[in-house]
C-alpha positions as CSV (number, residue, x, y, z in Angstrom):
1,X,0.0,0.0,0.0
2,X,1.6,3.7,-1.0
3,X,0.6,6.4,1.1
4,X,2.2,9.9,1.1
5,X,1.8,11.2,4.8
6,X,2.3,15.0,5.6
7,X,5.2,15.5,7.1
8,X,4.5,17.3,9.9
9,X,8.0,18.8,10.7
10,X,6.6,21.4,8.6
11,X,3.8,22.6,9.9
12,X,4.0,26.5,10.2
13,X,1.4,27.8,13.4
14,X,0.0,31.3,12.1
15,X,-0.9,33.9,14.8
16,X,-1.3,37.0,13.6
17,X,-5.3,36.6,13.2
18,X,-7.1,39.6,12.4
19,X,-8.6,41.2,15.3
20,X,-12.0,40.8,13.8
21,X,-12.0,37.4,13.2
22,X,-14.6,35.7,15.9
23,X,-12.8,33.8,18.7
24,X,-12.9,29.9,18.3
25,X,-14.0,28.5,21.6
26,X,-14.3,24.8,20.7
27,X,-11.6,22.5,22.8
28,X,-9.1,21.6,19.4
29,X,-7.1,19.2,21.8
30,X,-10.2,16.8,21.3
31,X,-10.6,17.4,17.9
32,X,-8.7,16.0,14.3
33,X,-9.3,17.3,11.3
34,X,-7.8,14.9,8.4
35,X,-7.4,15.9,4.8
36,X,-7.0,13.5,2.2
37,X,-7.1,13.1,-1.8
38,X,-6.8,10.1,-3.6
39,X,-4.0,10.6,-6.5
40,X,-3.1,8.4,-9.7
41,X,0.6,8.1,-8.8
42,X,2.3,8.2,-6.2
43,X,4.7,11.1,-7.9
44,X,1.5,13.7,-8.2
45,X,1.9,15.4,-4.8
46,X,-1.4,18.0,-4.2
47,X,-1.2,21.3,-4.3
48,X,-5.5,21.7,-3.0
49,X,-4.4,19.9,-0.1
50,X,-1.8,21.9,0.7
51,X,-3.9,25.1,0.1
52,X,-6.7,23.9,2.3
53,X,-4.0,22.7,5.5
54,X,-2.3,26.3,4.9
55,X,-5.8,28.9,5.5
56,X,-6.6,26.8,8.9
57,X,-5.2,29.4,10.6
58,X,-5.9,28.4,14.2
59,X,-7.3,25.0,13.5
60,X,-3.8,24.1,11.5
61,X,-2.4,22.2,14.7
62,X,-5.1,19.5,14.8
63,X,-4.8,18.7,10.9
64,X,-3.5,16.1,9.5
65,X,-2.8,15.4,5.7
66,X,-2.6,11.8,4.1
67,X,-2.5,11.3,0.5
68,X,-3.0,8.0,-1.1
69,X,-3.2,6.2,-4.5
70,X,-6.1,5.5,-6.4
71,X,-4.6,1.6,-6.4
72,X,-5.3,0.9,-3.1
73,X,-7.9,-0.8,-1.9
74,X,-10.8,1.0,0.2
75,X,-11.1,-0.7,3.3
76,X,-7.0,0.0,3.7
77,X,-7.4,3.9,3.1
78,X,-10.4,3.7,5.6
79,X,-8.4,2.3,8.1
80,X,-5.4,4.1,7.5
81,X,-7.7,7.2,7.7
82,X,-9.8,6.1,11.0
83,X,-6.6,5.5,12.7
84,X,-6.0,9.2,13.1
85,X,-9.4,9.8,14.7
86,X,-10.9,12.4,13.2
87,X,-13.6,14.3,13.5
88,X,-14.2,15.9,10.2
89,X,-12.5,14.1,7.3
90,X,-12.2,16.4,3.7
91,X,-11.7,14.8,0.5
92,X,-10.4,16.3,-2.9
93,X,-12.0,15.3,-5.6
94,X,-10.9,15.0,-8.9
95,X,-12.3,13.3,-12.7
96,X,-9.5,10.5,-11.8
97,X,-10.1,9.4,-8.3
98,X,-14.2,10.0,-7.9
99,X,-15.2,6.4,-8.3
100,X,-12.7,5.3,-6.1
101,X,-13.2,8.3,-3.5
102,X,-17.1,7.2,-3.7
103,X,-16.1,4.2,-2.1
104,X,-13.9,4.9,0.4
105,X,-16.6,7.9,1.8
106,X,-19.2,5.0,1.6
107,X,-17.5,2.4,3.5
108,X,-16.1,5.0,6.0
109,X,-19.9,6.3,6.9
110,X,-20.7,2.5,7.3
111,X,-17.8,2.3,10.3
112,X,-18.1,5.8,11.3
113,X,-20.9,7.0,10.9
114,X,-20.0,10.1,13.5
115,X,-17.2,11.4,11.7
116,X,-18.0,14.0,9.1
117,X,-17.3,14.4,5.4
118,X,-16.5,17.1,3.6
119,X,-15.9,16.9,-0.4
120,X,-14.7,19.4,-2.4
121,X,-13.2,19.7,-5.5
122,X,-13.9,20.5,-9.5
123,X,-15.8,16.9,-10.0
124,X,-18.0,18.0,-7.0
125,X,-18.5,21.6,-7.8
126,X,-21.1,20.7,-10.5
127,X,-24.0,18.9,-10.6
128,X,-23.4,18.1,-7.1
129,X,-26.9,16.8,-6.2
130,X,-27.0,13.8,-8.7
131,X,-23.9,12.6,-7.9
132,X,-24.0,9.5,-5.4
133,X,-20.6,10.6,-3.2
134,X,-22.4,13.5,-2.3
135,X,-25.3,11.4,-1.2
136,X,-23.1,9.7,1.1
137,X,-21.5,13.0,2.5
138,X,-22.4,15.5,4.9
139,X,-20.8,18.9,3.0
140,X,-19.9,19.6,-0.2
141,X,-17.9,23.0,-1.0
142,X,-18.1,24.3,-4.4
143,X,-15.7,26.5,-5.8
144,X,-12.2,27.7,-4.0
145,X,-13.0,26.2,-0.5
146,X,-9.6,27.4,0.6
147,X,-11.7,30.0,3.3
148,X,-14.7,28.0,3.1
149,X,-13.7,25.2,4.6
150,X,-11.8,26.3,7.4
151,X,-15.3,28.5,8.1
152,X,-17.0,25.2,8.1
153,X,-14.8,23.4,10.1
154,X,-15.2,26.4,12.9
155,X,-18.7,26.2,12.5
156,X,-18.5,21.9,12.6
157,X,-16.5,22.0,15.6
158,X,-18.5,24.4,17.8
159,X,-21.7,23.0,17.3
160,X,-23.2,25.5,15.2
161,X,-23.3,23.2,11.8
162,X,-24.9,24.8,8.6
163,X,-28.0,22.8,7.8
164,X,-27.1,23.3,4.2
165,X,-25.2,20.5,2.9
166,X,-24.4,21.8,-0.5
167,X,-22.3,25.0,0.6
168,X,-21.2,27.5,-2.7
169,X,-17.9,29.3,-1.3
170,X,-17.6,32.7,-1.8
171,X,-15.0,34.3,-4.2
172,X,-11.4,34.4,-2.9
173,X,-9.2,37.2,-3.3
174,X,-5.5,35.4,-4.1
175,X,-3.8,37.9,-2.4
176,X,-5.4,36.8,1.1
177,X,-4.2,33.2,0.6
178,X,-1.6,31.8,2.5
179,X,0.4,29.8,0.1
180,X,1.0,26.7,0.2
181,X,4.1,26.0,-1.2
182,X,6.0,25.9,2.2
183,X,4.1,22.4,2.7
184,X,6.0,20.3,0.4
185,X,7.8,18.3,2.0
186,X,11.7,17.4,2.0
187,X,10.7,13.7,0.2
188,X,8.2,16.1,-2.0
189,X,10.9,18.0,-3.6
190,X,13.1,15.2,-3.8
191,X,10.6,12.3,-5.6
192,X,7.5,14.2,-6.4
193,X,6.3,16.4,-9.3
194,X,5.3,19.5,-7.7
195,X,1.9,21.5,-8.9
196,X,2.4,25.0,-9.1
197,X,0.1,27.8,-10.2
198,X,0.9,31.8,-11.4
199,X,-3.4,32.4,-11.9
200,X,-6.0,31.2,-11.4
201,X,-9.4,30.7,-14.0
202,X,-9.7,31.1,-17.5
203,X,-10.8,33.7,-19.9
204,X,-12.0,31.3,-22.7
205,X,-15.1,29.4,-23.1
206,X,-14.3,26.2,-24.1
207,X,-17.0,23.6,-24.0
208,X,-15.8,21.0,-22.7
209,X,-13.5,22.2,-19.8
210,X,-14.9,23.1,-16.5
211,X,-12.6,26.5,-16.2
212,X,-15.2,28.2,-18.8
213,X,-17.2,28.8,-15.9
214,X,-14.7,31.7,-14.7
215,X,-15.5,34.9,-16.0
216,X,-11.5,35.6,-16.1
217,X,-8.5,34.6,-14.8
218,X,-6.5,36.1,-11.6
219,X,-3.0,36.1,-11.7
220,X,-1.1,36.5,-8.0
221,X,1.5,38.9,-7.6
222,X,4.2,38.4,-9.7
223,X,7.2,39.1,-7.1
224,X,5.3,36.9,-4.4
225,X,5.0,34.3,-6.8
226,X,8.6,33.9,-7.8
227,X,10.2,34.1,-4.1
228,X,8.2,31.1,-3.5
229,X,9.5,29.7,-6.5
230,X,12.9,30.9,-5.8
231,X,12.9,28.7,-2.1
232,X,11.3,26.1,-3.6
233,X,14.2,25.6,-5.7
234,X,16.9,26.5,-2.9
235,X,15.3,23.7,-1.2
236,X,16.1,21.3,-4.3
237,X,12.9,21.4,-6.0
238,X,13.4,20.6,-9.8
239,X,10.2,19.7,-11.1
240,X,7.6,22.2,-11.7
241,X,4.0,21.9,-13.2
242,X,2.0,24.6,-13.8
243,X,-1.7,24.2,-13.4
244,X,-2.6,27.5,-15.1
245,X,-5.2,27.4,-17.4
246,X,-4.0,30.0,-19.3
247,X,0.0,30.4,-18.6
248,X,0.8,32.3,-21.8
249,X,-2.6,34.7,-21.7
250,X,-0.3,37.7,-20.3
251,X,2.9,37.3,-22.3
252,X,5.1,40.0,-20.2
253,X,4.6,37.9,-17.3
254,X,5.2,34.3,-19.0
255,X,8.4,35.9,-20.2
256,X,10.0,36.6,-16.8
257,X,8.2,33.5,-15.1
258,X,10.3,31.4,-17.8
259,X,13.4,33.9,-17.7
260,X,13.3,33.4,-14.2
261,X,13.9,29.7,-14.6
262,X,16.0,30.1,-18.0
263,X,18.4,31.9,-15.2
264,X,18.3,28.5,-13.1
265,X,19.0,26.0,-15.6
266,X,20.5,22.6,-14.7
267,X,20.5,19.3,-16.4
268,X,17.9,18.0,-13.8
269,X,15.2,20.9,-14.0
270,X,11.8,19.9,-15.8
271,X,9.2,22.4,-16.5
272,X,5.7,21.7,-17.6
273,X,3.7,24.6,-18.8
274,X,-0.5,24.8,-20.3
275,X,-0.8,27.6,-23.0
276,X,-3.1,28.9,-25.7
277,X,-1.5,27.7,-28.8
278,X,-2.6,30.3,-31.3
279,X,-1.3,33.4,-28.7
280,X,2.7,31.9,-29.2
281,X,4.0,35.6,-30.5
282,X,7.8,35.7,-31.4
283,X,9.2,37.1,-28.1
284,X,7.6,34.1,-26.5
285,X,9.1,31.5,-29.2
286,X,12.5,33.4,-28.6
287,X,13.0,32.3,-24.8
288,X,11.4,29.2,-25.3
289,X,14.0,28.2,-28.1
290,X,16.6,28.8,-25.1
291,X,15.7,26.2,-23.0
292,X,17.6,23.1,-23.3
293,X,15.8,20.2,-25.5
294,X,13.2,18.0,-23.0
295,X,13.8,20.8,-20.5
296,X,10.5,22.2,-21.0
297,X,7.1,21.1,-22.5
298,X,4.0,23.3,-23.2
């Protein structure tokens, strides 16, 4: 059985919590919050998971995160997931690991009933009511759940549950996420393909991709983005994805994202980037034409 356990030598407490932020109350000692995601490989390390453990803000010392691999079997990724003892379990879910997500949540509501599921997620996000997982669950949070969640887990943990189980998160302003690239772990950098992303959404409406739904796409801040770029790579990092939808829709700032690696070039560095491919102007072929051959793939 492969299972990718946060590393908890990590974990970074936050307390500098606004002052308007309503006190949490609830005893956490007695409490467990687990996140987990079911991925395809074991290299795929995830980047939602991540988000979700790093806006927890005050609930961030009783988390846990797990990951797992859609090849084990259900009862052993229940039990790995009911020895933690959790009170509220979330669940990433994605086009490759529903059916096998659907039956880990079902089995695990058989055992423990008590404990309660959260799903979020694009394959959730949609169509939420027909789908059978949801059924199962207790919450499902649509959209970015990176505030949502830790709301509802406040709200889970003092008693004061929403009765809605089908709960649209609000829009998230990028710049009031903590990021969550600090999470990866030492064996992360070392093993793992590691998911980064520049912006968020998608300006295009392309029928059969979900990001159509976004009415644009939000880039973070350029310099922010980089220096967490810059100590993932000090740390040894050396693969990089990028789940933008739309990396080459602002060409200025896919020039100096891939300058910025260009400048960092070794024989071991992989890039992986999404892009429009009828917005490739010359400037853009020019630095791309630098990269070494199999150094980078668009």
């Amino acid at each position: 059985m492969s299972i990718q356990q946060f590393n908890n030598e990590l974990t970074i407490l936050r307390t500098d919590l606004n002052e308007q932020e309503k006190p949490f109350v609830a005893d956490l000692s007695s409490h467990k919050i687990l996140l987990a995601t079911l991925n395809s490989k074991y290299m795929h390390a995830s980047l939602g998971l991540r988000y979700l453990y790093g806006n927890l803000k005050e609930l961030q010392p009783c988390c846990e995160v797990k990951e797992f691999v859609i090849q084990t079997r259900a009862i052993d990724i229940v039990e790995q997931i009911l020895a933690s003892k959790p009170t509220i379990v979330g669940f990433g879910v994605y086009i490759w690991n529903i059916v096998e997500t659907t039956n880990v949540v079902s089995l695990l509501k058989v055992i423990a009933p008590e404990v309660k599921i959260v799903l979020g997620g694009p394959e959730v996000s949609y169509e939420s009511e027909s789908q059978a997982i949801v059924k199962t669950s207790d919450y499902v949070l649509t959209g970015e759940a990176e505030i949502s969640f830790y709301e509802l887990c406040k709200d889970i943990l003092s008693k004061n549950a929403p009765v809605n189980k089908v709960i649209k998160s609000k829009p998230v302003e990028l710049k009031n996420l903590e990021m969550p690239y600090q999470y990866y772990s030492d064996e992360d950098l070392k093993n793992r393909l590691l998911y980064v992303e520049a912006s968020r959404g998608c300006p295009f409406k392309c029928e059969f991709c979900l990001s159509s739904l976004d009415t644009k796409a939000n880039p973070y801040e350029l310099t922010v983005f980089l220096q967490e770029m810059e100590t993932l790579y000090q740390r040894g990092a050396r693969n990089f994805k990028f789940i933008d939808r739309t990396f080459n829709l602002d060409i200025n700032t896919s020039i100096q994202i891939m300058q910025f690696f260009l400048d960092r070039m070794t024989d071991d560095l992989y890039l992986h980037f999404e892009v429009v491919p009828d917005h490739l102007p010359r400037k853009l072929k020019e630095i791309l034409a630098k990269f070494p051959e199999n150094t980078a793939a668009i």
